[in-house]
Backbone bond lengths (Angstrom), bond angles and torsions (degrees), N, CA, C in turn:
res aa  C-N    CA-C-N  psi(-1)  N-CA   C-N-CA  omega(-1)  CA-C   N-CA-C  phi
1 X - - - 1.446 - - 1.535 108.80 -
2 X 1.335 119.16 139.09 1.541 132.70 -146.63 2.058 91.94 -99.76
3 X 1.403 141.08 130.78 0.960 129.13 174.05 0.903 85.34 -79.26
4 X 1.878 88.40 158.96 1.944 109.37 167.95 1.341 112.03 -130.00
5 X 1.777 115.49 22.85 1.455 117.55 166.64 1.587 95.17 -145.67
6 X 1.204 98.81 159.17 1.485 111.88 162.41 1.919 128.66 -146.87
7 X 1.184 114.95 112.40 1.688 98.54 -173.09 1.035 127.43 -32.94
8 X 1.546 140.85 115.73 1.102 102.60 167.40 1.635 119.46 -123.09
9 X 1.292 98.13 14.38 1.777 118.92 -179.72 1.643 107.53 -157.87
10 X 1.506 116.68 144.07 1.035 107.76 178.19 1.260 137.17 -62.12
11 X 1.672 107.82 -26.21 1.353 141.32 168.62 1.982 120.78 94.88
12 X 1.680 91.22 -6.07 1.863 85.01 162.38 1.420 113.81 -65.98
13 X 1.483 102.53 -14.94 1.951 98.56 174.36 1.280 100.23 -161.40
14 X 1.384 75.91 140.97 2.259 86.22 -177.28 1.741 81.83 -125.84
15 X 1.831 80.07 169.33 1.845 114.51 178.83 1.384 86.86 -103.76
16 X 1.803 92.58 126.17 1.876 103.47 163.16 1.281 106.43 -121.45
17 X 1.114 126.83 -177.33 1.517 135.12 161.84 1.373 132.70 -93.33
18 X 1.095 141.83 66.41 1.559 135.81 -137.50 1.347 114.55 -63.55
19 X 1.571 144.58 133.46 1.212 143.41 136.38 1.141 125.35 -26.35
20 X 1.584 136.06 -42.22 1.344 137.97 -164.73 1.521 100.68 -164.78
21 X 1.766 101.92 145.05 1.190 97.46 -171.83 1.900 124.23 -64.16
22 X 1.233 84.26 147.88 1.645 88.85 -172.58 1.972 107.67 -117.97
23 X 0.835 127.35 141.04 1.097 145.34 153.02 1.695 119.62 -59.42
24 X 1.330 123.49 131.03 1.409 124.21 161.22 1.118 115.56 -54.22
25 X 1.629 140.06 102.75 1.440 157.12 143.49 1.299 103.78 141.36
26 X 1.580 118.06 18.37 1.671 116.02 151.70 1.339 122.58 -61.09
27 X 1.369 114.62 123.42 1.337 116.64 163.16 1.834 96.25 -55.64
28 X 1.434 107.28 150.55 1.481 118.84 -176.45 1.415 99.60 -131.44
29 X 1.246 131.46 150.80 1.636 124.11 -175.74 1.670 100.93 -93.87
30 X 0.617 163.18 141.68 1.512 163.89 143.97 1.258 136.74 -127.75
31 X 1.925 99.78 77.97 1.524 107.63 -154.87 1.119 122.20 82.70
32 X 1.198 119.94 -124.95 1.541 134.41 -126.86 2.268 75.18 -129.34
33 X 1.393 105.03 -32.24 1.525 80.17 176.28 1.649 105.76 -125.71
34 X 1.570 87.78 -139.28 1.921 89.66 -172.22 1.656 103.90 -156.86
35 X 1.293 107.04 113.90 1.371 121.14 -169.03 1.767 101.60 -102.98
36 X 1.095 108.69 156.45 1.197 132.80 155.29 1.749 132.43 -72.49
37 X 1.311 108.21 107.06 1.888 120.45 -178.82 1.680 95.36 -59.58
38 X 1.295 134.83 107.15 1.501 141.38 118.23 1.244 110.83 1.89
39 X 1.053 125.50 -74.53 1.531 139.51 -138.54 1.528 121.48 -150.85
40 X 1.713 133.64 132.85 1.110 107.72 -168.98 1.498 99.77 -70.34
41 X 1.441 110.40 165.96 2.337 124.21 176.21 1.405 77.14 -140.86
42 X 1.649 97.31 143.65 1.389 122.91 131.52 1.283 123.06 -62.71
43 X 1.638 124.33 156.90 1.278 118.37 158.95 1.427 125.33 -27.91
44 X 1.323 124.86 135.03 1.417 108.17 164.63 1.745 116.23 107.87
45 X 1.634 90.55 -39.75 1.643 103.42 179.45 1.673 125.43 -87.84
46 X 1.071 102.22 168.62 1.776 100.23 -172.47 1.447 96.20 -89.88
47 X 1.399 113.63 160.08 1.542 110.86 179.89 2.104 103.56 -159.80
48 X 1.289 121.19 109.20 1.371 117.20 -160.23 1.911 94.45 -69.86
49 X 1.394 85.15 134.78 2.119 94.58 175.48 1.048 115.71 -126.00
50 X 1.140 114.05 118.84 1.771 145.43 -171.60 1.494 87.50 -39.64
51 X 1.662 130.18 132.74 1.145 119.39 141.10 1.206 133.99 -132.91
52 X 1.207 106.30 27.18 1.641 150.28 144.78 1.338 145.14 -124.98
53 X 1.314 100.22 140.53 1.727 114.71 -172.21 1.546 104.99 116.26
54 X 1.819 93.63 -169.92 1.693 84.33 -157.23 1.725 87.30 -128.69
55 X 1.309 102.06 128.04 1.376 115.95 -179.00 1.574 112.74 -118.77
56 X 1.683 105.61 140.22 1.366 125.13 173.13 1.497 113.71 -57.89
57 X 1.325 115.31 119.34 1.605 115.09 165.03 1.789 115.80 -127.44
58 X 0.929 114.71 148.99 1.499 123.59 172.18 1.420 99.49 -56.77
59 X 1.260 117.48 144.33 1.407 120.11 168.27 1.589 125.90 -133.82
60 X 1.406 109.07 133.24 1.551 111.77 -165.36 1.710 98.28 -34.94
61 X 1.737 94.94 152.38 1.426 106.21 -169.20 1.705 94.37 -67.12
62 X 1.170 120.35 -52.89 1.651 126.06 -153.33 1.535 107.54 -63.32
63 X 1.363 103.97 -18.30 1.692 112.29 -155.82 1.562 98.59 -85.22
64 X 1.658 108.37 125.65 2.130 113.15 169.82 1.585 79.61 -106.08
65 X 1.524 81.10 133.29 1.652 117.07 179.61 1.567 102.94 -112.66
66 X 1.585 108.50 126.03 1.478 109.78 -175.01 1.844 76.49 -121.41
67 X 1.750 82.72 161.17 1.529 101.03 -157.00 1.475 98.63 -77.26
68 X 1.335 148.04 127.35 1.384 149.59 171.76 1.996 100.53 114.34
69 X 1.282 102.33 -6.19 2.016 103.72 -178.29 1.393 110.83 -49.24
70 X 1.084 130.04 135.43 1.734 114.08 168.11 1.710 110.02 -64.82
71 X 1.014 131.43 145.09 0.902 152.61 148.05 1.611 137.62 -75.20
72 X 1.220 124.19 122.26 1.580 117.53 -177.83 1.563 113.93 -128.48
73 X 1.101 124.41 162.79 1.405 128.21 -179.13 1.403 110.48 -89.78
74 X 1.180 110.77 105.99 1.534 113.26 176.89 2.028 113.86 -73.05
75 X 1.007 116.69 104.86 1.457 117.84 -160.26 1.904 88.43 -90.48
76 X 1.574 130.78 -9.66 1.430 117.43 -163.30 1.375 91.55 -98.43
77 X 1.128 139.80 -78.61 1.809 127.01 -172.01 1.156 126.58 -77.05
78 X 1.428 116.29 45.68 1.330 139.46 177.78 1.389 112.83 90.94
79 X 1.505 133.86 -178.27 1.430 135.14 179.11 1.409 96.17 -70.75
80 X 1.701 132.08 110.92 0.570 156.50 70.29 1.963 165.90 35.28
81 X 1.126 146.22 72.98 1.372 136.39 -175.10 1.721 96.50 -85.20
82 X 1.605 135.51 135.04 1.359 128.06 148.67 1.169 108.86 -147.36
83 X 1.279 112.11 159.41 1.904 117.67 -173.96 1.738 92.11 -93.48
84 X 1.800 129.03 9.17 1.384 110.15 148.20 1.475 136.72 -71.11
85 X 1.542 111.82 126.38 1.601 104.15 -170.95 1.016 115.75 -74.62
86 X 1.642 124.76 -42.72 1.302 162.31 -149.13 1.568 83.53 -56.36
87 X 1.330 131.35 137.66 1.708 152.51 -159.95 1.738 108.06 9.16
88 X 1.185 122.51 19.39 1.297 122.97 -166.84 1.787 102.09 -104.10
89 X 1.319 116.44 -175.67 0.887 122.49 -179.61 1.346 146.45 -125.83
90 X 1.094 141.62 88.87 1.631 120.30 -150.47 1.208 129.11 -73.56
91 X 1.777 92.51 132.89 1.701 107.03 -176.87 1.454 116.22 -73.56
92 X 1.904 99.53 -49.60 1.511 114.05 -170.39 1.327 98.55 143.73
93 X 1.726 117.86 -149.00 1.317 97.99 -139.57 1.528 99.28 -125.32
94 X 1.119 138.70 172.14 1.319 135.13 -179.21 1.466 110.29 -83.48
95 X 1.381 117.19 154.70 1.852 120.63 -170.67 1.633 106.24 -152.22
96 X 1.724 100.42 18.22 1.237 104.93 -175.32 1.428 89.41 -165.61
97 X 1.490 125.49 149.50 1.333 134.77 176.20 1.468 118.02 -100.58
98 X 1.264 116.85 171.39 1.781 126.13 -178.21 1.569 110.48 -161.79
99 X 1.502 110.61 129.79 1.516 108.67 173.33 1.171 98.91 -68.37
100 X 1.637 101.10 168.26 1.814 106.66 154.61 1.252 116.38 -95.63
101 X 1.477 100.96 163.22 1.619 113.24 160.91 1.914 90.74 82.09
102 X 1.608 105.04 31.53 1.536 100.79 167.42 1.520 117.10 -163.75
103 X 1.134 114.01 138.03 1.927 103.11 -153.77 1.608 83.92 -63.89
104 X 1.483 109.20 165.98 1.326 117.90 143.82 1.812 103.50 174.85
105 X 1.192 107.94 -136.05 2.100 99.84 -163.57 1.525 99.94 -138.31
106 X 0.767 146.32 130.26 1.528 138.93 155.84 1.778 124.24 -87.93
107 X 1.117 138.12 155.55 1.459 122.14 -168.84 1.773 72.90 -123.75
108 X 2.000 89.43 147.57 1.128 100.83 -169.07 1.792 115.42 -134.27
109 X 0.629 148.09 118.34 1.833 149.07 -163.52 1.756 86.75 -80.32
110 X 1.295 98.10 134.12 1.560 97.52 -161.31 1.892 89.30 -107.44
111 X 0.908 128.29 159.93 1.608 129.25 -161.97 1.780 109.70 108.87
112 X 1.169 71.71 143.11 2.404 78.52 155.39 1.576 85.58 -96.79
């Protein structure tokens, strides 16, 4: 019997090709989720993106973060953590809490 898969990455981080240069600890959109840049790439270049584990992000000032909230990438008032879904994007889930109405970071388990 002929296989019809083969490993060829573990898949907590794959090699992409970036559109625009990215910086090491950019959230990167990729699809349906949002991985983490390794390393800064120029346009053009491959760059391996975290798509596991739980990473620190700034989180909108207004936004109270209860521990397990989904989380999305707010791409309009800069990079971003907010529990708004509405054109945003999901990171994953919160593993650390935040009042509102006060800057601070939330750590986030990156996956649905």
């Amino acid at each position: 019997m002929a296989k019809t898969a083969r490993l060829v990455q573990k898949g907590d981080v794959v090699d992409i090709t970036v559109s625009a240069d990215v910086m090491g600890g950019d959230p990167i959109d990729f699809g349906t989720r949002v991985g983490i840049a390794s390393a800064d790439a120029s346009i053009g270049e491959s760059v391996a993106l975290q798509l596991e584990g739980v990473f620190e992000f700034t989180a909108t000032t207004a936004d109270t973060i209860a521990l397990g909230a989904k989380i999305y990438l707010d791409n309009v008032g800069g990079v971003e953590a907010t529990t708004v879904a509405t054109s945003n994007q999901l990171i994953g889930y919160a593993v650390t809490e935040k009042a509102g109405a006060v800057a601070g970071t939330v750590n986030v388990k990156l996956g649905a």
